[in-house]
C-alpha positions as CSV (number, residue, x, y, z in Angstrom):
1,X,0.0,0.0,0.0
2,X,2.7,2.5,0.0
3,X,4.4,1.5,-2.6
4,X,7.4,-0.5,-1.4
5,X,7.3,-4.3,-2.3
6,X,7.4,-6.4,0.7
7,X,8.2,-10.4,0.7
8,X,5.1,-12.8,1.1
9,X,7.1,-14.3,4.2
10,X,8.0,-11.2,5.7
11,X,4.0,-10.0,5.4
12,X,2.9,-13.3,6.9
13,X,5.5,-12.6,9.7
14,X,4.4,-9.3,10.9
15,X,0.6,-10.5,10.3
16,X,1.3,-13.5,13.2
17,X,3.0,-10.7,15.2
18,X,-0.1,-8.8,15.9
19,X,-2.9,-10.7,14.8
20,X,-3.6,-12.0,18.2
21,X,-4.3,-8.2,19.7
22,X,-7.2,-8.5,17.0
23,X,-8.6,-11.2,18.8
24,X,-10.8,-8.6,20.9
25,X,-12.0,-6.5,18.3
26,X,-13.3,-9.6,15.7
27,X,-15.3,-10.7,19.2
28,X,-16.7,-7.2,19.6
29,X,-17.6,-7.2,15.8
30,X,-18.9,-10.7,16.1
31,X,-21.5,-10.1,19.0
32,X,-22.2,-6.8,17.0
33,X,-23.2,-8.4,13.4
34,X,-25.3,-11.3,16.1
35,X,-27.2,-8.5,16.9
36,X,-28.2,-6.9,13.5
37,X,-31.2,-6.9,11.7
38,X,-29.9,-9.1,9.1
39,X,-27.0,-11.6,8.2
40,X,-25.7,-12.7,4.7
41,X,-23.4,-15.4,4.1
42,X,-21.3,-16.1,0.9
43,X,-19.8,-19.8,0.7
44,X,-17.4,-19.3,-2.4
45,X,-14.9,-21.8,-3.8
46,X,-11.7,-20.6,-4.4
47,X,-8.2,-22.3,-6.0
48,X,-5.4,-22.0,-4.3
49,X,-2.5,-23.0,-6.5
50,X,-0.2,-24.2,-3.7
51,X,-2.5,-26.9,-2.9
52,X,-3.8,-28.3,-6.1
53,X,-0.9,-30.7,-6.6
54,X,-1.2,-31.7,-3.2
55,X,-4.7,-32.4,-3.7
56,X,-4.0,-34.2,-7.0
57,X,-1.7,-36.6,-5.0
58,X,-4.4,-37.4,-2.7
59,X,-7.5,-38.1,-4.9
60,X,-4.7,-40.5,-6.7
61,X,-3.7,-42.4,-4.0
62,X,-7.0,-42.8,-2.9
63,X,-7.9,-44.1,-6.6
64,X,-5.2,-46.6,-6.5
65,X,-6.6,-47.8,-3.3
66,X,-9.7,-48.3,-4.9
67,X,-11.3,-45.4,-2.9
68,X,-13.9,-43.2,-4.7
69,X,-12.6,-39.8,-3.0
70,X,-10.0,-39.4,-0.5
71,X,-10.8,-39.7,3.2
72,X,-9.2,-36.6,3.7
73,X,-10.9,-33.0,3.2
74,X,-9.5,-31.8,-0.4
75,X,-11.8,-29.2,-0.5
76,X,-11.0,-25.1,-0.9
77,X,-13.6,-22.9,-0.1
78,X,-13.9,-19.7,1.9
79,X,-16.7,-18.0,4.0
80,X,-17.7,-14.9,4.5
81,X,-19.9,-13.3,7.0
82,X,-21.8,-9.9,7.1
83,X,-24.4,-8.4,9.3
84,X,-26.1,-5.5,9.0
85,X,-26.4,-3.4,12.4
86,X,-28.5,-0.5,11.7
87,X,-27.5,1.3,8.4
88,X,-23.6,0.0,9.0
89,X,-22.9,-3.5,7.9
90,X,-20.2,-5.5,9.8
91,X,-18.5,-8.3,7.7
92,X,-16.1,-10.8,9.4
C-alpha cells in the first residue's frame, strides 16, 4: 500500500506478530453483526495453486486404493460473513 514491495514471508511474519491483539476487536464485531437486523453469508470456492498438486496426489492415492474420494478434506472454499447493524454493515 505505500508502494514499497514487501516479501510474502516477511508480510505473513508481521501478520502472526499482531494478529492476536485482533482477537478482541473480531469478538466485539462478532457479537455486534449477532445482533443486526440481518446476516448474509457467501460460501465461495476458491483455488489456491499451492494446494492443487497436493490435492492431486491425494485423490490419486486414494484411486489406487480403490477409494472413490480421498478420506481426507480436499476441499478449498472460503466464507464470508456480514451483518447488517442498523444502516452499517459489519462483515467478518
Amino acid at each position: 500500500m505505500l508502494g514499497a514491495p514487501v516479501p510474502d514471508a516477511t508480510q505473513g511474519d508481521q501478520i502472526e506478530q499482531v494478529g492476536d491483539c485482533s482477537d478482541t476487536g473480531c469478538a466485539s464485531l462478532e457479537s455486534l453483526a449477532a445482533q443486526g437486523d440481518l446476516i448474509h453469508q457467501d460460501d465461495t470456492s476458491v483455488r489456491m495453486l499451492s494446494l492443487m498438486a497436493e490435492h492431486r496426489k491425494i485423490r490419486a492415492q486414494a484411486e489406487a486404493l480403490g477409494f472413490s474420494r480421498p478420506t481426507e478434506r480436499t476441499g478449498m472454499c472460503t466464507t464470508g460473513l456480514g451483518g447488517q447493524v442498523g444502516a452499517p454493515t459489519i462483515f467478518l
